[in-house]
N, C-alpha and C positions, 0 to 999 in steps of 0.2 A: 459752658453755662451749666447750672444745676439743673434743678426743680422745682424752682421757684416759680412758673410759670404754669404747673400742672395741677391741678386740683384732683383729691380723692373724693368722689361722694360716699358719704355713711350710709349706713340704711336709715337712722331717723335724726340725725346730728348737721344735718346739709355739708357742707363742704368744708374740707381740710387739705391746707397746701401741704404736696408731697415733699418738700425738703424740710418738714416740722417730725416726718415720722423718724422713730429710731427703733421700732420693731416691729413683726406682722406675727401672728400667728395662730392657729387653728386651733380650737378647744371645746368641750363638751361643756353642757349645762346641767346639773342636774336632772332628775325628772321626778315631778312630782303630782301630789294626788289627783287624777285627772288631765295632766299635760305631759306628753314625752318630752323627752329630752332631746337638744338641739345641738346641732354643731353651729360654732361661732364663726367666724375669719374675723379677727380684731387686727388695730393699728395699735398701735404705742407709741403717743407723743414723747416728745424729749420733753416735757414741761410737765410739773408735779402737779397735784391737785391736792384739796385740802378741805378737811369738812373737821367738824367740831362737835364736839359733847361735854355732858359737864365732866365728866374724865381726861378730857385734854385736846388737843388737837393731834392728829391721823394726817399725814402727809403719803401720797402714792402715786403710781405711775397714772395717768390720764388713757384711760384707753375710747376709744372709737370702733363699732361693730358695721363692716361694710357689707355682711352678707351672712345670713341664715341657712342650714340646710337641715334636711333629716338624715344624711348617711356622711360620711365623713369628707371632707374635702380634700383630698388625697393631691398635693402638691400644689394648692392652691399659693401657699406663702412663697413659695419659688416663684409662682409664675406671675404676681405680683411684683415680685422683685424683681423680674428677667422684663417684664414690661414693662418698667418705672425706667430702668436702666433704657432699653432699646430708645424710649420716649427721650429720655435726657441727654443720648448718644445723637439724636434727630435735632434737639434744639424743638421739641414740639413744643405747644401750647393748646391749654382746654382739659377738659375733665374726664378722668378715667374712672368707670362703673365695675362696681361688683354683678353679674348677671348670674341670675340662678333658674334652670328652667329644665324641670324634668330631672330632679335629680343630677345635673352639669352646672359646675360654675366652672363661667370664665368671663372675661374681659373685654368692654368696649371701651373705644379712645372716641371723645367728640367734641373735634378741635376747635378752636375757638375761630371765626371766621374772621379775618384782618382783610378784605375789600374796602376800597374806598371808599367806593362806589355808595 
């Protein structure tokens, strides 16, 4: 079984199934007058996006931002991916979080309850 059964939460995009992503990765934002600058942790849908102007249509990769820091994420796109895999290895189901807290990101898993009852 894949990953069709696991959900990524964005930071403001709600939920994205993890067998849609085809790339993670960690990057800086500018900074500008008044706002530092921020590290990203982004996903990369397989599926394009598309916006328009009177110059033409712009076609590009769709990305999704699951987590914010101020110092660098330092192996966060591995361990994203070593925990997607673990998860899809398990057969899990339910939603996997970016957590940031004190300068730490990492990862909860909050499976989906399947009781009868």
């Amino acid at each position: 079984m894949g990953l069709e059964n696991i959900w990524i939460a964005t930071l403001t995009d709600g939920l994205v199934r993890a067998d849609h992503i085809a790339g993670i990765e960690a990057h800086q934002t500018p900074a500008l007058t008044g706002k530092p600058s921020r590290w990203l942790l982004d996903i990369t849908l397989a599926v394009p996006a598309g916006s328009g102007s009177g110059e033409g249509w712009e076609i590009s990769q769709l990305h999704r931002t699951l987590a914010q820091t101020d110092g660098y994420p330092a192996r966060a796109a591995e361990e994203l991916a070593r925990a997607l895999d673990q998860l899809r290895r398990r057969d899990a189901a339910g939603v996997l979080r970016a957590i940031t807290r004190h300068e730490i990101l990492r990862f909860e898993f909050f499976p989906f309850d399947f009781d009868d009852d």
